[in-house]
Structure formats: structure tokens, C-alpha cells
C-alpha positions as CSV (number, residue, x, y, z in Angstrom):
1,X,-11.4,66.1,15.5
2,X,-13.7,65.8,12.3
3,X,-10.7,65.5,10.2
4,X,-9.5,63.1,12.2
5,X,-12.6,60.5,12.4
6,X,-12.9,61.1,8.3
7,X,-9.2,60.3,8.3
8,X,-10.1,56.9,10.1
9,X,-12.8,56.4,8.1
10,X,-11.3,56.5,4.6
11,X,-8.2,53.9,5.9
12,X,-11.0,51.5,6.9
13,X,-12.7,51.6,3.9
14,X,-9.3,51.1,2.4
15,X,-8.5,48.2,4.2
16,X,-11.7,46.5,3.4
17,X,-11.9,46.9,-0.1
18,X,-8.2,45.7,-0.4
19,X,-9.3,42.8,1.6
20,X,-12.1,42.1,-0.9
21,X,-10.0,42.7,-3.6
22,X,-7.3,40.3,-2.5
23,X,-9.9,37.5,-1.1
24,X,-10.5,35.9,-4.9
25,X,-7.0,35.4,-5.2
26,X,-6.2,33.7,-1.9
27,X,-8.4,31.0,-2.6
28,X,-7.3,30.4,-5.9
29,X,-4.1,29.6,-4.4
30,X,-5.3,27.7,-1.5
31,X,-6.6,25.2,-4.1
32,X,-4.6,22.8,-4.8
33,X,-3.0,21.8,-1.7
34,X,0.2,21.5,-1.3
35,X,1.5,21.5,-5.0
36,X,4.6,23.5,-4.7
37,X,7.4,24.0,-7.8
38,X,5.3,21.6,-9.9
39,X,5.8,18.8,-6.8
40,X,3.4,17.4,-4.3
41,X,3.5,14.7,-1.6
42,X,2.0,11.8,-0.2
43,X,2.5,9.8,2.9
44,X,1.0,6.1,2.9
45,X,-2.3,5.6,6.1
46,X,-4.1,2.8,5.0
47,X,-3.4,-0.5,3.2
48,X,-5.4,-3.6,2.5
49,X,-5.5,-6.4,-0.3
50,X,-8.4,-5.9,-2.4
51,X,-11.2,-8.3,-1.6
52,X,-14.6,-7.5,-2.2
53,X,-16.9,-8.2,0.4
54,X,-20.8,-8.3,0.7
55,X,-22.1,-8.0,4.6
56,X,-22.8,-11.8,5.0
57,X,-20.1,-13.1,2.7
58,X,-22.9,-15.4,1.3
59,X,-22.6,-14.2,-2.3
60,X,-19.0,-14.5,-2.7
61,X,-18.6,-17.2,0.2
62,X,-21.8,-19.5,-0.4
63,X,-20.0,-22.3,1.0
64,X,-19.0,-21.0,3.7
65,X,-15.1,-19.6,5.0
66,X,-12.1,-22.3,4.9
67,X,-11.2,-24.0,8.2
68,X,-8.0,-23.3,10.1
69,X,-5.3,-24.9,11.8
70,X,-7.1,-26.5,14.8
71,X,-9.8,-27.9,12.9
72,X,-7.3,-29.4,10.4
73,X,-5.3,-31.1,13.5
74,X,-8.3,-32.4,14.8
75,X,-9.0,-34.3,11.8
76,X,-6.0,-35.3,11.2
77,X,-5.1,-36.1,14.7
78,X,-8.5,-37.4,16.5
79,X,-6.6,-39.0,19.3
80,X,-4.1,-37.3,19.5
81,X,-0.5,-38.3,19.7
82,X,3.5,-37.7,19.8
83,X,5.0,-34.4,19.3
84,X,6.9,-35.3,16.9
85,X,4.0,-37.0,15.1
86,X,1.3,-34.0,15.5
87,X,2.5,-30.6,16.1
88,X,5.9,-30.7,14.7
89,X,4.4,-32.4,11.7
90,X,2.0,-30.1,10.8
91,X,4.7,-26.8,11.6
92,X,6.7,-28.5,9.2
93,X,4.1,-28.9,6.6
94,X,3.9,-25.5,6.6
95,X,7.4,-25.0,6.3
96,X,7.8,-27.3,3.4
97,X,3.6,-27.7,2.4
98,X,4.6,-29.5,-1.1
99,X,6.3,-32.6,1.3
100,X,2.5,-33.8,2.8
101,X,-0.4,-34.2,1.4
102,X,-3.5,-31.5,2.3
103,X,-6.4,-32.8,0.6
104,X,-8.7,-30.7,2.4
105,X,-11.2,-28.5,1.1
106,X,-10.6,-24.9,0.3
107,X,-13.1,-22.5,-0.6
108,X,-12.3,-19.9,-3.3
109,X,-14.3,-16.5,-3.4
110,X,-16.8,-16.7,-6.1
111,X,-19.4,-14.4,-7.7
112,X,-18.8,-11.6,-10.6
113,X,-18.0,-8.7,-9.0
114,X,-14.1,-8.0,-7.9
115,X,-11.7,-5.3,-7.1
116,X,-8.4,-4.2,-9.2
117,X,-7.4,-3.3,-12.8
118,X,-7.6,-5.2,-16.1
119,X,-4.0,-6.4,-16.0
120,X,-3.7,-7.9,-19.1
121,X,-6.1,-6.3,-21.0
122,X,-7.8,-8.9,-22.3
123,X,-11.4,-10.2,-20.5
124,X,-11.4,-13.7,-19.7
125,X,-13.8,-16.4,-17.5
126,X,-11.9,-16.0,-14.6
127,X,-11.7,-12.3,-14.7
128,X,-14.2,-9.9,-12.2
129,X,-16.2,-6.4,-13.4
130,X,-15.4,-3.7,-10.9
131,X,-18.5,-2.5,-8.8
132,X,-18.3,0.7,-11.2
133,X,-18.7,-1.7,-14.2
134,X,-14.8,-2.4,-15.7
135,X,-14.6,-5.7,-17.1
136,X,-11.7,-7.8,-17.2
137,X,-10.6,-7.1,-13.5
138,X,-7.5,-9.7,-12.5
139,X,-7.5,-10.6,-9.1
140,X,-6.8,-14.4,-8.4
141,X,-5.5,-13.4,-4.9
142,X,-8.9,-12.7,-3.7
143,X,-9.9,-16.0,-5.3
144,X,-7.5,-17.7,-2.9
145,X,-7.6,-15.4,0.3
146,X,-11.6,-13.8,0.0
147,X,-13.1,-16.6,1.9
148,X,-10.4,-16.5,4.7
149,X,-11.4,-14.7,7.6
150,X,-7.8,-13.9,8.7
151,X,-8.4,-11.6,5.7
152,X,-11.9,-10.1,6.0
153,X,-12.2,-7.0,7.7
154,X,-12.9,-5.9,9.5
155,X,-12.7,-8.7,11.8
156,X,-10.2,-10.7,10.3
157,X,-7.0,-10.4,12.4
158,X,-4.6,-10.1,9.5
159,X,-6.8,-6.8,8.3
160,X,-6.8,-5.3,11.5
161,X,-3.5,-5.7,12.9
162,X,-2.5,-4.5,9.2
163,X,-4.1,-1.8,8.7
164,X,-2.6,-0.9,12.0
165,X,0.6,-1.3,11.5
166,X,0.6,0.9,8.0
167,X,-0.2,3.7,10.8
168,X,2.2,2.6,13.4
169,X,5.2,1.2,12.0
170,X,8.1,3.4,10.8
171,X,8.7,0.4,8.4
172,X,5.5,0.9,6.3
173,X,6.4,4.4,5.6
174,X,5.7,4.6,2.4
175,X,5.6,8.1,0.2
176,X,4.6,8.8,-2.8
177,X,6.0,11.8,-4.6
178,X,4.5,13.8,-7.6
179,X,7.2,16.2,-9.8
180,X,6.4,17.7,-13.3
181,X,2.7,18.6,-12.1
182,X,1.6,21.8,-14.0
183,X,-2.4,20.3,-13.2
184,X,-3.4,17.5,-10.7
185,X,-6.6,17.4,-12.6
186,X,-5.5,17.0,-16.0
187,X,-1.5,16.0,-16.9
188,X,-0.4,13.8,-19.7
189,X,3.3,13.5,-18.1
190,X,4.2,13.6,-14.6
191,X,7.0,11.4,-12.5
192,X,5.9,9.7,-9.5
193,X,8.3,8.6,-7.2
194,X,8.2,5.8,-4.5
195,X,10.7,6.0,-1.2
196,X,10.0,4.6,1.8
197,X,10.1,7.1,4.8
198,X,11.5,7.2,8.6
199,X,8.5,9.6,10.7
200,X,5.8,9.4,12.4
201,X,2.4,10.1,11.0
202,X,0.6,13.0,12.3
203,X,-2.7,12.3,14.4
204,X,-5.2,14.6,15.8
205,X,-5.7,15.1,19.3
206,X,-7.5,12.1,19.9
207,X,-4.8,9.6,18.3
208,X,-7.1,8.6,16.2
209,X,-7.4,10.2,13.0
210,X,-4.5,11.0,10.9
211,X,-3.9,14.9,9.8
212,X,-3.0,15.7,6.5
213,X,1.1,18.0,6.5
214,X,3.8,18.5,8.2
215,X,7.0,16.4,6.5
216,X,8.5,13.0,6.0
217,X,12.3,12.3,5.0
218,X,13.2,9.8,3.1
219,X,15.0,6.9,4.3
220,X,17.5,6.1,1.6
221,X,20.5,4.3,3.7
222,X,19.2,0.7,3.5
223,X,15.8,1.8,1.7
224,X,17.2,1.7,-1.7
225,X,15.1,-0.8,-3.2
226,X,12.1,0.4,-2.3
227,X,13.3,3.8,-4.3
228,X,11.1,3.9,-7.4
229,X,10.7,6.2,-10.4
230,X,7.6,5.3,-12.4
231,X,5.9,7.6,-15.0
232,X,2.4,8.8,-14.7
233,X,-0.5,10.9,-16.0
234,X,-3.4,12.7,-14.5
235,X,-6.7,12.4,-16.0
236,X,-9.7,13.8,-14.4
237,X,-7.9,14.0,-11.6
238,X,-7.0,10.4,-11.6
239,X,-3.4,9.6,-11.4
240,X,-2.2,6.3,-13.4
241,X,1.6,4.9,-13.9
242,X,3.0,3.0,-16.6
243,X,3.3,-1.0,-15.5
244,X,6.5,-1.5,-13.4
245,X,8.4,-4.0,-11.1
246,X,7.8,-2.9,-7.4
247,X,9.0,-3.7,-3.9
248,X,6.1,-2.9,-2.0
249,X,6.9,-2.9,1.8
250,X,4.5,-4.1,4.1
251,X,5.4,-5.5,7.1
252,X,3.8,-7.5,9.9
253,X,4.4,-7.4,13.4
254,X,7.5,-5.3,14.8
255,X,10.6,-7.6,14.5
256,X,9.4,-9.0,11.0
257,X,10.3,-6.5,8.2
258,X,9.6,-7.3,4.8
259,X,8.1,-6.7,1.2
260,X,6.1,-8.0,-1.8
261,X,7.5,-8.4,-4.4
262,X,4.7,-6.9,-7.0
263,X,5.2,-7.6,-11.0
264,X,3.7,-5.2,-13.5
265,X,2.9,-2.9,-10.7
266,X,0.7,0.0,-11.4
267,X,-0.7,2.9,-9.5
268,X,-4.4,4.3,-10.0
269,X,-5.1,7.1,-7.1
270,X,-7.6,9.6,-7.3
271,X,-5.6,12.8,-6.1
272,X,-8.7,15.3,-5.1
273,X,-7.4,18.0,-6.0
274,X,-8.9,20.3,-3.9
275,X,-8.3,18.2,-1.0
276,X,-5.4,17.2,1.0
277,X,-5.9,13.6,1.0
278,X,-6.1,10.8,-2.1
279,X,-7.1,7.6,-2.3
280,X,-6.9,4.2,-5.0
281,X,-4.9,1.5,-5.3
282,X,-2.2,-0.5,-6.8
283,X,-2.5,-3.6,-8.9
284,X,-0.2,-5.9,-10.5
285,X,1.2,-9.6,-10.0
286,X,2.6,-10.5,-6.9
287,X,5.1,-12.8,-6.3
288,X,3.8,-15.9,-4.7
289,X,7.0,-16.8,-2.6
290,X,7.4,-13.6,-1.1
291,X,3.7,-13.8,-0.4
292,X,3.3,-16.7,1.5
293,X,7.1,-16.5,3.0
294,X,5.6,-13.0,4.7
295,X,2.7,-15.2,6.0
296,X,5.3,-18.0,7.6
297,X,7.8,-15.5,8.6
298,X,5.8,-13.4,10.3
299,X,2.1,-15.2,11.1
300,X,2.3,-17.8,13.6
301,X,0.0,-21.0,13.4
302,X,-0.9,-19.6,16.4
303,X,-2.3,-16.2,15.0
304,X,-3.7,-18.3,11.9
305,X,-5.9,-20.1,14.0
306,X,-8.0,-16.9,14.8
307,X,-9.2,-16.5,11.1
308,X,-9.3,-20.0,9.6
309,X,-5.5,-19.5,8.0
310,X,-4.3,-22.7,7.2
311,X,-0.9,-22.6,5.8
312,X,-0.1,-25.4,3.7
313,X,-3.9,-24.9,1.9
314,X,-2.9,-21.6,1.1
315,X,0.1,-22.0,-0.7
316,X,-1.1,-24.5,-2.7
317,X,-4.3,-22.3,-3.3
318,X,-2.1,-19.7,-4.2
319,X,0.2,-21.7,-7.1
320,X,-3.3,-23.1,-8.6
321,X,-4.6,-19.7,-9.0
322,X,-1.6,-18.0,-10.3
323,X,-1.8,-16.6,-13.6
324,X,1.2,-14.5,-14.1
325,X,5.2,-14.4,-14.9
326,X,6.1,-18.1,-16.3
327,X,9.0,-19.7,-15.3
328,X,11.3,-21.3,-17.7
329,X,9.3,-24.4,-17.4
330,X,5.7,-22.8,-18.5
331,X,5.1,-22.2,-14.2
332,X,3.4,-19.4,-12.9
333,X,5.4,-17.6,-10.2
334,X,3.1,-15.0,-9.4
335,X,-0.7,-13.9,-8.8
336,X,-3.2,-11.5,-10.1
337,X,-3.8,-8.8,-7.1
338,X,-4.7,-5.6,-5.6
339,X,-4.1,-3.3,-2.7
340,X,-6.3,-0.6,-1.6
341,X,-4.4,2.5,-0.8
342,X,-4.9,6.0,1.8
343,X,-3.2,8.9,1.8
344,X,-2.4,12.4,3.3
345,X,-0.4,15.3,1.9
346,X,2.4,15.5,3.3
347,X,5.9,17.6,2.6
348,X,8.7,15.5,1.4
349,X,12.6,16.0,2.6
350,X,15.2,14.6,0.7
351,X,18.4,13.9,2.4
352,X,20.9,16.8,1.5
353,X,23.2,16.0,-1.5
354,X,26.9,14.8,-0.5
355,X,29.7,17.4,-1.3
356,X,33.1,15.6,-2.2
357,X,36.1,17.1,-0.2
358,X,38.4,18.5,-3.1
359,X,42.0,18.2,-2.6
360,X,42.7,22.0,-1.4
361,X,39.2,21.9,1.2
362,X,41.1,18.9,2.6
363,X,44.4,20.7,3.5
364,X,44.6,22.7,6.3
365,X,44.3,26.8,5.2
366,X,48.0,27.1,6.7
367,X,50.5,24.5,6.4
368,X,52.4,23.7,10.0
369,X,55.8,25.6,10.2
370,X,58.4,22.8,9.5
371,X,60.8,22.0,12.0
């Protein structure tokens, strides 16, 4: 019986020093979450164009936030009128904005401070200093949307419903993929890669919060152009791209898919590498047509009336301010901009690669007896 308990005894002590031993090493692996074959994943939960706001909008709105659709038609319209001659008119004005005439007031976002990247590296009068202190930042699109409270969150209607549809649409999958990592804090060469993905997100049990795992395939039958390869390096843990032409999808209500088309498009995400969630944003020039054609397509006069949106003010806000790609007439096409980005981890799947049938897989294994 003695030799028995010592027996017991000496396997227990076994077991827990082989426990100790092996505890050190577990968590060095447990680490960097999710890196796997020098390749990590991330699935897109929050999106919203980079305006920076102060609690009473006073510094960068001392003027006050622009006026909408219905207090445009009441000017305009004081006694009303025809159909034809009031509502249609001013749907088609924001059809075709250049057609009438708008010289109503609009209030650009003022002040020094702004959010985004030095895009042409240069620092100019126009250009913001980050709230950490970068000089130089180029953002005109907060110039022309900042003191619209469609676009203030959180609010603004536009921000909200956003932001929720990032999380609920299938549509606004998007992933970001990670390959040649041998160090999410420090890497002078690693791929990223952009797909747009078809799953759900993963929520806790309350609905509210998103989890970090599980997987996401990618959607490559009628995804392709949002498929991007764009190089990349780590740097104290922050992860920055090389400046490339993006298709950033981003769509509004359910039946209304679409893009921005984003010009010089760079990524800057802090990865947290002990973590398994990132956060940054991504900055470039976006393309004012397929801007403001999102905001027609998709955002009613009706829904622009509930945060001072007035179409035809905007677009002509919006080719004032623009300060990047030049037509072949000296125009600018597109405008100075950011996005602030949320992720998770998540496990990328990749559709399975497509096998040719060879000549000899296609014939049967025996040939039918002839008659």
C-alpha cells in the first residue's frame, strides 16, 4: 500500500513539473494570434470617413452645420407651387446639380487639426496636423462633408446606418490578408492582400459585439475587382502599403451595391500583435464621381433631409475642394480623404484551385463494347 501511494506521488510530481516546464512555451506561442505559415487574417467591422470632431463642433463648425433639402425648398419655394416647378426641379438638380444654379451657403470644416496621411508629402496651407502631431495631413473630404450632420456621428444618419451596414451586410465583407510575415512587430517586406468576402461576422451572445475567429471565404466570382495585392511593411507593429489604385466597397442600404473608387490608396493599421484585433485606416484620393453617384444612387432626398445633406451643394463642394488626379484639361477628378478602419482576426479560405480534366480523366476507364 506504501509503495503504492509513493508510486502516486512521484507521477504527480511528474505531471506538475512537466506542466511547469511546458507553461513558458505555450504562451510564447499563444502570442501572436493567429499568424499561421507566415499568414494572418483580417475581417473588416467598422468603417467611417475620417472627420475630426470636437463635442460641440464649434471649433471646426463655428458657423454652424450646412442646411438640407427642406430648408433649401423653402427658400427657394416660399409659396409653394407646381410639381413640376418645385419637387421635380430640385430632384433633378440633384441629378444634373451643374444645370441650376445653388448659390447657397456651405460651410466647410475649419480649424488645424484633421485626420489621414500626408499624401503628397509636401505641407501646404490647406493641409491638417494629426491630433498626434503629423503635419501635412490631406483631407479636403472632411473640408466638404465635416460640417454635415448626415456625416457626424454619431448622430448623423449616414454614420450610423454605415457603420451598421459594414457589420451587417455580406457586401461590405471586406478582408485583409497578411503573407510573408516572419514578425507582425517588425517586417520590412510583407504582401497584403484585399478580397472581398461572402460570411457573416461573428457576434457574442448578445449580438452586439463582434468576436475575433472563426473563417471567411473569399468571394472571387463577381468580386474580382475588389481583389488587391499591395506591398507592405511592419514597423513597430504598424503595418503600411505602398500607394495603390483601390476599389473600396462600401455599400449603402441593401439593394444599392457599390464602391469608391480610391486613388493612391494606402493602408496604415496598427496590427497589436498580441491581440486579435487591429485597427487604422486607409487614405488616398477618392474619386469624386463615384462619390457623390453612391450618395444619389443610394441616399434619397428624403434620408438627406435628416442630416442637412443637400445634394447639389455637395457636389459642387466636392469639385472646389478637390486636389488630386488632373484631367487632361488641368481638372481635378478626385479628393484628399480618409477612412477609419476595425478589425478582427479572422481565418481566411480561399476557394480551392480548378483542376483541368485531361484528355484520358475525360474518357470513360472502359470503352463501351462496339456493336
Amino acid at each position: 500500500m506504501a509503495n503504492a501511494k509513493s508510486t502516486l506521488l512521484a507521477g504527480a510530481a511528474l505531471l506538475l513539473a512537466g506542466t511547469a516546464l511546458s507553461a513558458p512555451a505555450a504562451a510564447e506561442t499563444t502570442d501572436i494570434v493567429g499568424l499561421k505559415n507566415g499568414t494572418i487574417g483580417f475581417v473588416l467591422t467598422s468603417a467611417a470617413w475620417g472627420l475630426h470632431q470636437t463635442p460641440d463642433g464649434k471649433t471646426e463648425c463655428p458657423e454652424g452645420y450646412n442646411e438640407g433639402p427642406r430648408e433649401q425648398f423653402r427658400a427657394l419655394f416660399p409659396k409653394g407651387g407646381t410639381v413640376e416647378g418645385t419637387q421635380l426641379e430640385r430632384e433633378s438638380a440633384s441629378r444634373y446639380p451643374m444645370d441650376k444654379e445653388d448659390n447657397f451657403v456651405y460651410r466647410e470644416a475649419k480649424g488645424q487639426v484633421g485626420l489621414g496621411m500626408n499624401l503628397d508629402g509636401k505641407v501646404d496651407a490647406n493641409d491638417f496636423t494629426s491630433p498626434d502631431g503629423v503635419k501635412g495631413i490631406d483631407n479636403q473630404l472632411y473640408r466638404a462633408i465635416g460640417c454635415t450632420r448626415l456625416f457626424r456621428a454619431p448622430d448623423g444618419t449616414f454614420a450610423n446606418f454605415t457603420e451598421m451596414w459594414v457589420r451587417e451586410m455580406g457586401f461590405n465583407r471586406i478582408l485583409v490578408e497578411l503573407t510573408n510575415v516572419d514578425n507582425l512587430a517588425n517586417d520590412g517586406d510583407v504582401q497584403v492582400n484585399l478580397y472581398r468576402g461572402k460570411d457573416k461576422l461573428i457576434t457574442d451572445a448578445t449580438g452586439k459585439n463582434i468576436i475575433a475567429g472563426g473563417s471567411n471565404r473569399v468571394e472571387d466570382r463577381f468580386s474580382k475587382r475588389f481583389t488587391k495585392s499591395l506591398k507592405g511593411k511592419i514597423e513597430n507593429g504598424i503595418l503600411t502599403t505602398e500607394a495603390a489604385d483601390v476599389d473600396w466597397v462600401w455599400s449603402v442600404f441593401y439593394d444599392h451595391p457599390g464602391y469608391y473608387g480610391i486613388k493612391q490608396a494606402r493602408l496604415q493599421i496598427n496590427l497589436a500583435p498580441h491581440g486579435d484585433r487591429a485597427e487604422g485606416m486607409i487614405a488616398g484620393y477618392t474619386n469624386v464621381d463615384t462619390f457623390y453617384q453612391q450618395l444619389v444612387r443610394a441616399w434619397s432626398t428624403h434620408h438627406s433631409s435628416y442630416g442637412g445633406m443637400s445634394q447639389p451643394s455637395l457636389f459642387r463642394a466636392l469639385n472646389r475642394l478637390a486636389d488630386g488626379m488632373p484631367d487632361e484639361k488641368g481638372v481635378m477628378t478626385a479628393i484628399s480623404s480618409s477612412i477609419n478602419l476595425k478589425f478582427v482576426q479572422t481565418f481566411i479560405e480561399h476557394p480551392a484551385p480548378k483542376v483541368a480534366a485531361t484528355d484520358s480523366a475525360a474518357r470513360p476507364a472502359v470503352e463501351p463494347a462496339r456493336r
